[in-house]
Every structure is written in C-alpha cells, then in structure tokens.
C-alpha positions as semicolon CSV with decimal commas, in nm:
position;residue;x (nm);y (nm);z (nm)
1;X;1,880;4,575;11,990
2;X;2,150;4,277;11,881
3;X;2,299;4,341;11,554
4;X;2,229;4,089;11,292
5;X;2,566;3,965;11,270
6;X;2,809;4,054;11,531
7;X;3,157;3,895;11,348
8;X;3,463;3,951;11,528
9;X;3,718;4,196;11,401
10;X;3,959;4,062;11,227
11;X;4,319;4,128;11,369
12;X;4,623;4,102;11,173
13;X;4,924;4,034;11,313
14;X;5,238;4,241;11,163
15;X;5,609;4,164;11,235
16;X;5,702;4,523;11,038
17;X;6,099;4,441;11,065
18;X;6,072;4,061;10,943
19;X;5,831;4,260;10,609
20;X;6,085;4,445;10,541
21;X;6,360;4,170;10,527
22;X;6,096;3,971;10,281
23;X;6,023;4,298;10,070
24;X;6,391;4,364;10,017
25;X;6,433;4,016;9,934
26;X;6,134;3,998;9,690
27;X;6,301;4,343;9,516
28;X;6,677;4,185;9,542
29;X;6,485;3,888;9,326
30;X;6,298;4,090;9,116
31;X;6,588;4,292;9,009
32;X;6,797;3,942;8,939
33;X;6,548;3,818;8,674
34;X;6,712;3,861;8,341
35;X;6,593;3,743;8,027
36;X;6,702;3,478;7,828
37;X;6,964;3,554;7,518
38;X;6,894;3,387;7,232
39;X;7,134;3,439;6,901
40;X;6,921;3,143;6,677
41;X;7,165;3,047;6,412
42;X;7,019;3,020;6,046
43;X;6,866;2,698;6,002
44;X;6,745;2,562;5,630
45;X;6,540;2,238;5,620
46;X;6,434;2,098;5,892
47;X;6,593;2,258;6,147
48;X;6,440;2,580;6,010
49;X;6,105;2,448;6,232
50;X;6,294;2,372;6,518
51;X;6,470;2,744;6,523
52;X;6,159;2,881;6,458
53;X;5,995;2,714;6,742
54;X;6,280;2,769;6,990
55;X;6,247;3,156;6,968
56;X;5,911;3,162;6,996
57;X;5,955;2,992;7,314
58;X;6,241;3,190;7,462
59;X;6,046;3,505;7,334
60;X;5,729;3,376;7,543
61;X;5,931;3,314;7,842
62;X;6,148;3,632;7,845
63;X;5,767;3,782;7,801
64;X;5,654;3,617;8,126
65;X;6,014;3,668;8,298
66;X;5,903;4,028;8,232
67;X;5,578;3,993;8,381
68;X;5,648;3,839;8,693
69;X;5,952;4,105;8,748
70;X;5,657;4,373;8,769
71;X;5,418;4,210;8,888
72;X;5,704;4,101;9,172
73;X;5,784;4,457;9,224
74;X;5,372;4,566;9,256
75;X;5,402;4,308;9,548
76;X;5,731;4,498;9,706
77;X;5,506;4,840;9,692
78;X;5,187;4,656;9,860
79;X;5,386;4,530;10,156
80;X;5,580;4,827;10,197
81;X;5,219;5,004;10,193
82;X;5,092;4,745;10,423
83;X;5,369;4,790;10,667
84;X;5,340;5,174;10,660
85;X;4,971;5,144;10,733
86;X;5,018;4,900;11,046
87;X;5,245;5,108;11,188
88;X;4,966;5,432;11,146
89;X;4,729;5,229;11,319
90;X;4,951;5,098;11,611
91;X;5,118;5,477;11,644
92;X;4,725;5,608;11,601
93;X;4,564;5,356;11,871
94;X;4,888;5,401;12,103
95;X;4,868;5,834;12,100
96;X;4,495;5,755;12,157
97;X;4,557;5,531;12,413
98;X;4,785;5,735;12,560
99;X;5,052;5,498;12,541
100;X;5,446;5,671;12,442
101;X;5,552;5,504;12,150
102;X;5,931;5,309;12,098
C-alpha cells in the first residue's frame, strides 16, 4: 500500500558556528538600542502643538525601540535553541549510526 502523499523530508541545513556569530551579533545589537532623550522645553502658543506632538512621537518610537529590543532578544533565544537542537539530532543520528563524533 502507497501512502497518499509521500513528501520528502525536509532537511535543514545548519552552519552551528556561523549561528552563533549572527546570534551574538543580533544580542550585541539588541543591547545597543537606546532610547531617545527628549527634555521638550515649555512652549506657549503655537509651539505648544508642535512640543506636544514631538513627544508623543519620540514617546511612540522609544515604545517600539523597546519592542524590537525584546522581540530582538526572543530571536537570540530561538536560534540559540535551534542550534542546540541541530546539534542533538546530528550527535543522536551519529551515536546511532555509529559514527564517533568531533
């Protein structure tokens, strides 16, 4: 009996040093993001608007600045996870191949 669908199995191909290089890179960036300082002066008239509107934007972008930092450093932990896990398998499949590990 033929199984319905007989995909192929997908292979990944890891280079573990080069993901680590990249993940300690990605954390070196995440770690330089700094927000923006903003000291508004005190406006009257119309350049009360403008003030207003300029820290509402730097507050928004500090906000996101924030954001991506974590959601930069989530990425770091996934890799490093990823990388961990590849080298399971290939340590797994080479004991079970019989194969000595480097």
């Amino acid at each position: 009996m033929t199984p319905p669908s007989a995909a192929p199995l997908p292979v990944f191909h890891l280079n573990p040093p080069a993901l680590d290089t990249l993940t300690a890179q990605l954390r070196a960036d995440a770690a330089a993001l700094r927000p923006l300082a903003h000291s508004p002066a005190a406006a009257t008239g119309p350049a009360r608007a403008f003030t207003e509107a300029l820290a509402a934007a730097v507050g928004s972008v500090n906000e996101r600045t924030e954001a991506l930092r974590a959601e930069a450093s989530r990425l770091a932990v996934a890799m490093d996870a990823t990388v961990g896990a590849a080298r399971a398998v290939d340590a797994g499949l080479g004991r079970a191949l019989g194969v000595l590990e480097p």
